[in-house]
Structure formats: C-alpha cells, structure tokens
C-alpha positions as CSV (number, residue, x, y, z in Angstrom):
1,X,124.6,143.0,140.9
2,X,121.1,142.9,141.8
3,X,120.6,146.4,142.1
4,X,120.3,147.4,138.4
5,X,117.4,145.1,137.3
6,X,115.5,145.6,140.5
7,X,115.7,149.7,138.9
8,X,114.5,148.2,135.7
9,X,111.6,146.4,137.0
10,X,110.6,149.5,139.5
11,X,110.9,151.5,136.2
12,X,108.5,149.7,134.2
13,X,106.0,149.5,137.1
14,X,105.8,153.3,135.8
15,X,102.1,153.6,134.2
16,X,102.6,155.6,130.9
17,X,99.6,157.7,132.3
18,X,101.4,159.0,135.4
19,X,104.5,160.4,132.9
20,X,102.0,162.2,130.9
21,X,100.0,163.4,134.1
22,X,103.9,164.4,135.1
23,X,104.7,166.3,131.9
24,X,101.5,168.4,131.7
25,X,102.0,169.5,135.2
26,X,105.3,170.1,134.9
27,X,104.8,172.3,131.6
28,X,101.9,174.1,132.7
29,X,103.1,174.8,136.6
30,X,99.7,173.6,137.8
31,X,98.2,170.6,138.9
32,X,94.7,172.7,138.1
33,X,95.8,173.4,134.5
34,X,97.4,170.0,133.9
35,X,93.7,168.6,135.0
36,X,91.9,170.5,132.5
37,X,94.1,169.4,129.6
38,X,94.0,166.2,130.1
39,X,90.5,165.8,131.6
40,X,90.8,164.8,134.6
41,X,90.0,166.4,138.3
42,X,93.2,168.1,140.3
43,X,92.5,165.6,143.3
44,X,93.8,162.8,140.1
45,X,96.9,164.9,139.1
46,X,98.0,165.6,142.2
47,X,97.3,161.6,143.7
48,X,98.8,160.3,140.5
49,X,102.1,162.4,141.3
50,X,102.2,161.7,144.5
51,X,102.3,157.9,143.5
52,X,105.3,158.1,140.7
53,X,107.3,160.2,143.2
54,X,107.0,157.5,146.0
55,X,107.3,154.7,143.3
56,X,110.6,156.7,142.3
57,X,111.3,157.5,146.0
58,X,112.4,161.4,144.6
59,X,110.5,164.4,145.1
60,X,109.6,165.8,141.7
61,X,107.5,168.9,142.8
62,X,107.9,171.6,145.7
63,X,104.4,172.3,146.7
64,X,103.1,175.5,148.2
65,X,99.6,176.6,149.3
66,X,99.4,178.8,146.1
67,X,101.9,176.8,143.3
68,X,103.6,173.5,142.8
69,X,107.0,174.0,140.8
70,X,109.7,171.3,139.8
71,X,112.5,170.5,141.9
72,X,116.1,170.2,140.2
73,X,115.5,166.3,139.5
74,X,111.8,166.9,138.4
75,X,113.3,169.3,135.6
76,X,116.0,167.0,134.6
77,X,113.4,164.3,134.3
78,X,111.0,166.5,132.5
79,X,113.7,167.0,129.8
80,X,113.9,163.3,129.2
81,X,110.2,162.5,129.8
82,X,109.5,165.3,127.2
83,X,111.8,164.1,124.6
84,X,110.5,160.6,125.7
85,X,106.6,161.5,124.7
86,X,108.0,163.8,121.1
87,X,109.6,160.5,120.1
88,X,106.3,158.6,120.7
89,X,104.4,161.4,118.3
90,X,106.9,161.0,116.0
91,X,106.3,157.4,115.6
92,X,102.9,157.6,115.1
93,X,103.1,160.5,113.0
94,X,105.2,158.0,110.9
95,X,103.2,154.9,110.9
96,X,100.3,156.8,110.3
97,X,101.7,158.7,106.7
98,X,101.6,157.6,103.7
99,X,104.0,159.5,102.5
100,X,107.5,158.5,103.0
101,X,109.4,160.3,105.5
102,X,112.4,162.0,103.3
103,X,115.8,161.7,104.3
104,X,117.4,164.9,106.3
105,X,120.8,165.6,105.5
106,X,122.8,168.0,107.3
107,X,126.4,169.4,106.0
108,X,129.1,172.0,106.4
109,X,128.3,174.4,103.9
110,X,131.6,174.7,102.1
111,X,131.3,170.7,101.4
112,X,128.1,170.4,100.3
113,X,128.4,173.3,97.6
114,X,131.9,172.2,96.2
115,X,132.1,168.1,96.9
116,X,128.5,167.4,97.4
117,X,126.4,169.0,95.4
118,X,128.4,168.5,92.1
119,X,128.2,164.5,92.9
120,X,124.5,164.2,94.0
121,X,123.0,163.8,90.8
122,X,124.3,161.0,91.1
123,X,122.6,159.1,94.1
124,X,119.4,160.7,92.8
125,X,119.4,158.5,89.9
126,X,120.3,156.1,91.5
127,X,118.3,155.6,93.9
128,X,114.9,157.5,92.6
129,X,112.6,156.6,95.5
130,X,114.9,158.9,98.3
131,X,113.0,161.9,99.2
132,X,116.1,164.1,100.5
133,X,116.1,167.4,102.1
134,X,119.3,169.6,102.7
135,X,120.2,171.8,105.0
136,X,123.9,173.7,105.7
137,X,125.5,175.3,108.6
138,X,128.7,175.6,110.5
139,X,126.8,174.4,113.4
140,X,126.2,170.8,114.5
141,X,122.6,169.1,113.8
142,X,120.4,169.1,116.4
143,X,119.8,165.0,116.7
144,X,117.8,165.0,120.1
145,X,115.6,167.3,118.4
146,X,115.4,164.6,115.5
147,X,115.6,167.3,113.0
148,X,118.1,165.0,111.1
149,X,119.3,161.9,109.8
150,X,123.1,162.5,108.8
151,X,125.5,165.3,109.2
152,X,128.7,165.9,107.0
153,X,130.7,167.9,110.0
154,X,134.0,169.7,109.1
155,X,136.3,168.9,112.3
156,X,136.1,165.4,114.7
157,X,133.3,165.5,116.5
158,X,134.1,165.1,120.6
159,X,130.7,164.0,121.4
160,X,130.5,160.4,121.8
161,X,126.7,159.9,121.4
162,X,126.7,159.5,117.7
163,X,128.1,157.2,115.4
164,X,131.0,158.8,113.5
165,X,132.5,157.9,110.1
166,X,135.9,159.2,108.8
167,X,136.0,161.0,105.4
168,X,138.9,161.3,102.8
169,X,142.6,162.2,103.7
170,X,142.6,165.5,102.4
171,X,145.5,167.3,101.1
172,X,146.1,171.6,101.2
173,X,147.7,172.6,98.9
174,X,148.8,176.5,97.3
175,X,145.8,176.3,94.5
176,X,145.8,179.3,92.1
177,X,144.7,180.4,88.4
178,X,146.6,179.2,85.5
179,X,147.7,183.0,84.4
180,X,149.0,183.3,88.3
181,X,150.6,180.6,88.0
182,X,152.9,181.3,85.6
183,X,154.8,183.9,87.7
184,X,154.7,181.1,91.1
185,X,157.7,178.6,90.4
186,X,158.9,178.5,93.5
187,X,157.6,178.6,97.2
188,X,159.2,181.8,97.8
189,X,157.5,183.6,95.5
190,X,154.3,183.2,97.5
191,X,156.2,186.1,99.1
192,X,155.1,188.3,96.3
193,X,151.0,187.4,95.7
194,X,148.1,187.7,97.3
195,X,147.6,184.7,100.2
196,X,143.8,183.9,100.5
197,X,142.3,182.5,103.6
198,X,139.8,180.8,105.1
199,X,139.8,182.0,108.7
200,X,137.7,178.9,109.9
201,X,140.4,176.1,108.0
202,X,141.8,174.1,111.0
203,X,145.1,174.2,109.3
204,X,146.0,177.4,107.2
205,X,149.1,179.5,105.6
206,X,151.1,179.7,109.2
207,X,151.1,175.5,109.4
208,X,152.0,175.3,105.4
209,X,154.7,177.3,105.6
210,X,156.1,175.7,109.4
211,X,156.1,172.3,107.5
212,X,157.7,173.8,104.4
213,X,160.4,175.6,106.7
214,X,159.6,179.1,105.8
215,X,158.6,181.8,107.4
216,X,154.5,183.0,107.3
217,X,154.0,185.9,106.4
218,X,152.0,188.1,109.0
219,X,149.3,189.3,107.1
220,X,147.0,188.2,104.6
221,X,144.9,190.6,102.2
222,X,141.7,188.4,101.5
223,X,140.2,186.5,104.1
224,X,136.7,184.2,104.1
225,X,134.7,182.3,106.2
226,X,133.9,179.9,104.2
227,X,136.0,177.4,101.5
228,X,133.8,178.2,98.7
229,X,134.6,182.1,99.0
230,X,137.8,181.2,99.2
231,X,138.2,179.1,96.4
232,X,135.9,181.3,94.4
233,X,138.3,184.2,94.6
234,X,141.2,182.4,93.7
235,X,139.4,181.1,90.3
236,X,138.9,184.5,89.6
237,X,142.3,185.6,89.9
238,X,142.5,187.3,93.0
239,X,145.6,185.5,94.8
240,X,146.9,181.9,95.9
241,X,144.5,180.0,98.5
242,X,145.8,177.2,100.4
243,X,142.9,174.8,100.1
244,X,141.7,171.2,100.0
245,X,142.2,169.3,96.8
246,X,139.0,167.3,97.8
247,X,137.1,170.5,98.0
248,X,138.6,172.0,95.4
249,X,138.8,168.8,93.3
250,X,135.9,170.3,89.9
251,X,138.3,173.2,89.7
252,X,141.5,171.0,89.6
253,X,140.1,168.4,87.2
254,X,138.0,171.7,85.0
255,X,141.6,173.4,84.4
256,X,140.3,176.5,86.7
257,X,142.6,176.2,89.4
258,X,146.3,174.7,89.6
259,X,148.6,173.5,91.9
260,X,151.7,174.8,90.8
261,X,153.8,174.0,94.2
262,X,152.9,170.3,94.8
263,X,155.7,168.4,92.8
264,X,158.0,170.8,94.9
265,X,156.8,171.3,98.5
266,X,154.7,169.5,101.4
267,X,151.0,169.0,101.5
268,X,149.4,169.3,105.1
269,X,147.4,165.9,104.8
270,X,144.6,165.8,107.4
271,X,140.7,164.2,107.9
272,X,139.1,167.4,107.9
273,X,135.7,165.8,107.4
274,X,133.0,163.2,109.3
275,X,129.9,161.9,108.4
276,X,128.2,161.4,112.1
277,X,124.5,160.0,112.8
278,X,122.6,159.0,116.2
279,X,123.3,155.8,117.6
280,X,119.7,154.6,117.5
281,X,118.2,151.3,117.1
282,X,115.9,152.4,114.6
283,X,117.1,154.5,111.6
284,X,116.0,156.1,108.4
285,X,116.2,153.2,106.3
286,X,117.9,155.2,103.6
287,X,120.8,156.4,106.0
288,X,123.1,153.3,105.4
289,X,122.1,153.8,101.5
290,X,123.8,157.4,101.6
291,X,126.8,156.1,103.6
292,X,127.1,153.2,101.5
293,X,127.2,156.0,98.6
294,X,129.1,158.8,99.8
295,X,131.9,156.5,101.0
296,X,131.9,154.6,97.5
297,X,132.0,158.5,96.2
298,X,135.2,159.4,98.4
299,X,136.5,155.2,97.5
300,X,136.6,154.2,100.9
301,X,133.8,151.7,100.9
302,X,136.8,148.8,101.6
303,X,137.9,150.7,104.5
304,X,134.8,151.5,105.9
C-alpha cells in the first residue's frame, strides 16, 4: 500500500532542472552539446544525470569513452519527458497571448461537408466570440500532439484514452433521384440500376440485401471513397446509393434525393459516428459549448 506514494514522493524530489538537463542530452546525444545549449559545463550535465538516475535507481544512458546514448527506458522516458516540457510551452504560450486560442476541430471528411458544414452557421451566430479552425481526414487527430480539441470520428474508437460521445442512430437506406425513382418500386428492381458504393461504409449493399433476404449482387459499377462522392453521384442521376439518411439528410429534405424502398424494406440502423476528446483536466473552454451544440443539433442533449 505503501509503495505507491513512497514513488510519488521520490518522483517529486525530481528537480525540474535535471529533466531538462535529461531531455537536451538525450536529444542532442551529447553531454558536450547538451552543456552548450543550456549553459552549463559537461562536468554539470553529466553529475546532474548521474543524480536523477540514482534518484530513479534506472540507468538512463550507456556511456562510452567517445558517446553516451539512451538505453531502452531512457528513450521511453524521453517520450514522456518531451511531451511533458511541449505541454509546459504550450501553457505559457497560452497565458502569455492575448489572443484567444481558437477552437480545433477535427472530423471525417464526409460528415463535416454533408451534416456539419450546412449546420455550422449556426453555432457561429451563436456563439460569435469562438475562433474555430477545421480540419478533415479519415485519420484519427493526433491529441498527444495537442493539435486538437474535438474529433467527429466515423467508426467506435477502441482507444480508451479519450472521452467518447455517441452520435445519432443512423439509418442506410437505397437513396436515389426522383426521375430514378420512378422505375424502382420494388427491392428487386435494384437488380436492374446502377448500385453506388462507398467502399469505406462499415455496412454496405452485401449487409442490405442479407437483412432484406436477397441476394447481393457481385459487382458494383461506381464505387467512392468517400460519402459525399457517393451521394453526389446519386443526385446526379447516376445509380442508387445505399447511404445514411443523417448524411444525406439536405438532399432528403431539398427533394434531391428519395427513398423510394423505405416504407417497403429494412434499414441497417447503426452509430456510425463519435465525437471523442482527451481526457484532460484542463480543456478548451469552448469544447463542452460545441458538444453541448452538436448534440442539441443531432437532439440527443437529454440522452447525453
């Protein structure tokens, strides 16, 4: 029992100094180099070492007559202690502005050009003193690089190191024009269009037709990467897509796009997106604001 806070008070016996004196030496491979940027003589960096690493009890450098370089532990600990000493500029950085830090908002691209971008007028007025800045991808944000504030991810996240909020049930659906919809009155003739899809969709035309007990058809003549291609080509005309209504939902409500199928056949119902964001202490002030908004947007804020 006692073990854990005797770690905690051997770890803040650990002069800030010596983590710095650590890091540079470290970085630069040196104790000579690591002495000149920080001003101090090599006799200092190497006796300052040699103290955390018997304060620690772990050796943190293999030294040779001609180099000193990291052992596995001392890199793992560099990681952190370099991460450790960003946050600290950060913060400072921070303090120090006088301009508000804006408010980093990553997303999946398809979402934030068909649900998000339509909407965001929205919180702008709303809330006028926001700075926001976007960004899209397919990939995750970076958080331990503390390049953002939010993410709008498209599949649950496995990590467990952020916090992680559960977007709308969506529904897919066969969406199509209203001139090609006048030929579809029946699931079977899918048989007969063009099927578009979205190669990166979690669930796609194979699952639709499974839980509609027919049988998929083994090719497919458009395919996309991305929802709003998708979409996109079935407002133009080009062939059915089996899409999200909530990603699809301007085109629905605009009269560009249909669902001709849905009073007779099965939606694939699923939570295909997550709004995730670091589990830190200190936040972005404006980060509950924005969740507080998007989920009133989606009307979940009473199950939230």
């Amino acid at each position: 029992m006692n073990e854990p806070n005797s770690l905690i008070v051997q770890l803040r016996r650990i002069p800030l100094a010596s983590l710095r004196v650590f890091e540079a030496a470290g970085r630069s491979g040196s104790f000579v180099q690591a002495a000149k940027e920080l001003g101090l003589s090599a006799s200092a960096v190497s006796h300052s070492i040699r103290k955390l690493e018997d304060l620690i009890e772990i050796p943190l450098f293999e030294r040779t007559t001609r180099e000193v370089n990291l052992t596995v532990k001392g890199r793992a600990l560099m990681e952190y202690i370099q991460r450790g000493l960003e946050e600290m500029h950060q913060g400072l950085a921070l303090i120090k502005s006088e301009e508000p830090r804006p408010l980093r908002l990553h997303t999946a691209p398809s979402f934030g050009t068909q649900w998000l971008m339509p909407r965001l007028a929205r919180f702008v007025e709303q809330h006028p003193d926001v700075d926001l800045r976007f960004s899209a991808s397919t990939d995750y944000a970076q958080f331990e690089n503390d390049d953002f504030d939010l993410d709008v991810v498209y599949g649950e996240p496995r990590s467990t190191l952020n916090e992680k909020v559960p977007l709308a049930v969506e529904h897919l659906t066969p969406l199509c024009s209203p001139a090609l919809a006048e030929r579809l009155t029946s699931a079977q003739d899918l048989y007969g269009h063009r099927l578009i899809q979205c190669d990166i969709q979690m669930l796609q035309w194979k699952g639709w037709f499974e839980a509609n007990r027919l049988v998929a058809p083994h090719n497919y003549a458009l395919r996309f990467d991305r929802s709003n291609m998708a979409i996109a080509a079935a407002v133009n005309g080009m062939g059915v897509v089996l899409e999200s209504t909530l990603l699809a939902q301007n085109e629905l409500r605009s009269g560009t796009l249909v669902a001709p199928l849905r009073e007779s056949t099965h939606d694939i119902q699923y939570v295909g997106h997550y709004l995730i964001f670091p589990k830190r202490r200190t936040r972005h002030p404006a980060v509950e604001t924005f969740k507080k908004w998007l989920l009133d947007e989606l009307g979940l804020s009473q199950q939230s």
